[in-house]
C-alpha positions as CSV (number, residue, x, y, z in Angstrom):
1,X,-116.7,-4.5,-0.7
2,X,-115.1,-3.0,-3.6
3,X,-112.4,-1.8,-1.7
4,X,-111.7,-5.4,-0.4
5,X,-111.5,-6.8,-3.3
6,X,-108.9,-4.5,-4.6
7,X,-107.3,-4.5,-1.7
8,X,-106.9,-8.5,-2.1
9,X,-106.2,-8.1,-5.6
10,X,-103.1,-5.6,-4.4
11,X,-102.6,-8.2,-2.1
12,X,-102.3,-10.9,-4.4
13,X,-100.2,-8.7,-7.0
14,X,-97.8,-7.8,-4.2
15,X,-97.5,-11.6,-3.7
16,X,-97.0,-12.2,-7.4
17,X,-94.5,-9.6,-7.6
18,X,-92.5,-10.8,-4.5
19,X,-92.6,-14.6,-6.1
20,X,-91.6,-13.5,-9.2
21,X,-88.5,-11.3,-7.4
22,X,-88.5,-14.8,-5.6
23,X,-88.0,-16.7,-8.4
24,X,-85.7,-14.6,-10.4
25,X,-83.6,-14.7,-7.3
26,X,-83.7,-18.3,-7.5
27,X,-83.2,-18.2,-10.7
28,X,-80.1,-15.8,-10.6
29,X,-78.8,-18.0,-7.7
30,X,-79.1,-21.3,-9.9
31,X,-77.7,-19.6,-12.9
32,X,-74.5,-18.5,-10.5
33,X,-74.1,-21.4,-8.7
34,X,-74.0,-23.4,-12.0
35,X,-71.8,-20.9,-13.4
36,X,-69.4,-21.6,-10.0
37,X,-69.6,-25.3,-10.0
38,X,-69.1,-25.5,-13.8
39,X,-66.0,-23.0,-13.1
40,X,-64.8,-25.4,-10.1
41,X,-65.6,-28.4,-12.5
42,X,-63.2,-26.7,-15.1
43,X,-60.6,-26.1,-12.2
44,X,-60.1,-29.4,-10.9
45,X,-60.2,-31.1,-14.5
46,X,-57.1,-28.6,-15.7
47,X,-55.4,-29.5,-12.5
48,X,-55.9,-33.1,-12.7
49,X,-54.8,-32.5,-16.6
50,X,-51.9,-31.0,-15.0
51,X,-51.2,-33.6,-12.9
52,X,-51.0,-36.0,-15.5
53,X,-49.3,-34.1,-17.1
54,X,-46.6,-33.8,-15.3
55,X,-46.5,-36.6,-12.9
56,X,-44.7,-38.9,-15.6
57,X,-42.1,-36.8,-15.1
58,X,-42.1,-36.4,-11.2
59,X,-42.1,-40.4,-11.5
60,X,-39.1,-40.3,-13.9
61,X,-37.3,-37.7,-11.6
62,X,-38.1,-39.9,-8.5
63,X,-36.9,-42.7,-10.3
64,X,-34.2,-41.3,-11.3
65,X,-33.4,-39.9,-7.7
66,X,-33.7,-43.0,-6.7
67,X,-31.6,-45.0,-8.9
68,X,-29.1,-42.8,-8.1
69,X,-28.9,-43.6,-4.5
70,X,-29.7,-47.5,-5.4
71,X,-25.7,-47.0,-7.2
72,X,-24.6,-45.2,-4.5
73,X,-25.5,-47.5,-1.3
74,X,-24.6,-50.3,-3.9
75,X,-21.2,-49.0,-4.5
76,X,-20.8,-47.9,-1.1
77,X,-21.4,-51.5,0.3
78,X,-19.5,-52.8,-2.1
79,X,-16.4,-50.5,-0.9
80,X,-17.2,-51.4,2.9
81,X,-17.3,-55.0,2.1
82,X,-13.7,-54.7,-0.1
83,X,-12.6,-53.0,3.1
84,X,-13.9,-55.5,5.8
85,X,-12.4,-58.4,3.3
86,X,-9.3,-56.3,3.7
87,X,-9.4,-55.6,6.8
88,X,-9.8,-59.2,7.7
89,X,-6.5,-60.4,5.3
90,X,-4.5,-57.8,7.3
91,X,-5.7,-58.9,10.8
92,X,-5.6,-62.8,9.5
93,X,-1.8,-62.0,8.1
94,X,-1.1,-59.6,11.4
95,X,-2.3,-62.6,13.8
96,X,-0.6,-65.3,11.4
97,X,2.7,-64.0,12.3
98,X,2.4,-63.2,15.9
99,X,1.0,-66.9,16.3
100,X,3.9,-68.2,14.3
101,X,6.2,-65.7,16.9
102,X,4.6,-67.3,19.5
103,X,4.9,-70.7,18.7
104,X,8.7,-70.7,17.2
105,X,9.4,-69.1,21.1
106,X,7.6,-71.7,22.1
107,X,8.9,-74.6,20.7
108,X,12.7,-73.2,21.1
109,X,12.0,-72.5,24.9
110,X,10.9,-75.7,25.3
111,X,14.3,-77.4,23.3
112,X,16.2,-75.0,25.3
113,X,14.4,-75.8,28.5
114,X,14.1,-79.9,27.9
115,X,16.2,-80.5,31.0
116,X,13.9,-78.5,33.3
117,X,13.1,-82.3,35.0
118,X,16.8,-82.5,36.1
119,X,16.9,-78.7,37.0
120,X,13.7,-79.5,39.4
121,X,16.0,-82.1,40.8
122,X,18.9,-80.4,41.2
123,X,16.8,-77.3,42.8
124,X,15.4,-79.6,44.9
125,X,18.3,-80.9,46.2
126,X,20.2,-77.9,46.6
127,X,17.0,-76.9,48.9
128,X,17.4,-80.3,50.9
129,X,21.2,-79.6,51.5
130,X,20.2,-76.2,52.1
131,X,17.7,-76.9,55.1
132,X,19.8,-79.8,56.4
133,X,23.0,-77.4,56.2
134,X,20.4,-74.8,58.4
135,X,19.3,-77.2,61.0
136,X,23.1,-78.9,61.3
137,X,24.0,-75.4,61.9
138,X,21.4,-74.2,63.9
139,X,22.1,-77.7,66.5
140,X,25.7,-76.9,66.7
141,X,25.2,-73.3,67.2
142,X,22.7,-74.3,70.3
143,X,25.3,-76.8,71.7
144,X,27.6,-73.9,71.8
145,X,25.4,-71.8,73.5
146,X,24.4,-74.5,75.6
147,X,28.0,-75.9,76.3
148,X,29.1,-72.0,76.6
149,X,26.4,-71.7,79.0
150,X,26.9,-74.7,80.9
151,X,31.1,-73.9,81.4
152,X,30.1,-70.2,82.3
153,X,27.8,-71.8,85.0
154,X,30.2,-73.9,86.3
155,X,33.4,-71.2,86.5
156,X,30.6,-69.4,87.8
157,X,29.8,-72.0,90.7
158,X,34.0,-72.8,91.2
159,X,34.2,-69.4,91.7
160,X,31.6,-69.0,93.8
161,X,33.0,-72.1,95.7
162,X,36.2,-70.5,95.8
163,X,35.2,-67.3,97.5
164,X,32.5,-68.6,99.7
165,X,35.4,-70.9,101.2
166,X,37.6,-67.4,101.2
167,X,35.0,-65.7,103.0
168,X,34.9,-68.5,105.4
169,X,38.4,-69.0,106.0
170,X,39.0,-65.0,106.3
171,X,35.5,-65.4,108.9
172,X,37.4,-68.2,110.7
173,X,40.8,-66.8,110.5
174,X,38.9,-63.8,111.7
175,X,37.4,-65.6,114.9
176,X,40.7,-67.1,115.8
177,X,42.2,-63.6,115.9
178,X,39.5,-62.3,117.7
179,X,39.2,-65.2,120.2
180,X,43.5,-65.5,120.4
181,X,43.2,-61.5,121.4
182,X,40.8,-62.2,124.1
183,X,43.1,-65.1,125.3
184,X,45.6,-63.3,126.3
């Protein structure tokens, strides 16, 4: 039994020793992650310092960036709007004197053109007389076709008259000649 009991004394020494080792671990693992989180601790407050530090004067140079470009689209606007005002007085003055143009034509065209009632007459007159003086000519240009016609028709029938009777005359004069030869 001796033996047992020193072999669960070595048992329970060994078990001492490996929860001591155990525990220093622990211990050495607690001590360095302390040592790590105070060292991450002391990181992020000198960067945060940092920050502070120097984001006054990231704000300023932001601000100042912006300002910057606040005068410029503040002067450029103002330069467009000078130039749309301008712009505007040239077109107004440009469209003033054509509109002026037109109406001074206007008004001497219609001075200059105040008898256009009595020129509507007289064109319509002139394209009365002109129509009567077409059919008046056209009617006496039928008649002499018609006329022309009917003399040529009847020349046409005298002489036909004429030579029918010669024909039967010479047919007659013909037959007497005929019948005297057979007389004799």
């Amino acid at each position: 039994m001796s033996s047992k009991k020193e072999e669960i004394k070595e048992s329970i020494n060994k078990a001492k020793d490996t929860t001591d080792k155990n525990l220093e671990q622990q211990k050495q693992l607690v001590k360095d992650t302390t040592s790590n989180i105070t060292e991450t601790t002391d990181n992020i407050d000198e960067n945060v310092n940092r920050f502070l530090r120097e984001s006054p004067r990231i704000f300023e140079k932001n601000t100042e960036t912006f300002r910057k470009f606040q005068e410029q689209i503040i002067k450029g606007t103002q330069e467009i709007s000078n130039n749309v005002a301008e712009l505007q007085k040239n077109f107004f003055n440009t469209y003033q004197s054509s509109y002026n143009q037109f109406l001074d034509n206007t008004y001497r065209s219609y001075w200059q053109n105040f008898n256009i009632p009595e020129r509507y007459s007289e064109s319509y007159n002139r394209v009365n007389k002109n129509i009567q003086d077409g059919t008046n000519n056209l009617t006496n240009f039928i008649n002499e076709i018609t006329v022309g016609g009917i003399e040529h028709y009847s020349h046409s029938l005298e002489l036909t008259q004429r030579y029918y009777n010669d024909i039967l005359q010479n047919n007659f004069n013909y037959a007497k000649k005929i019948e005297r030869s057979y007389s004799r």
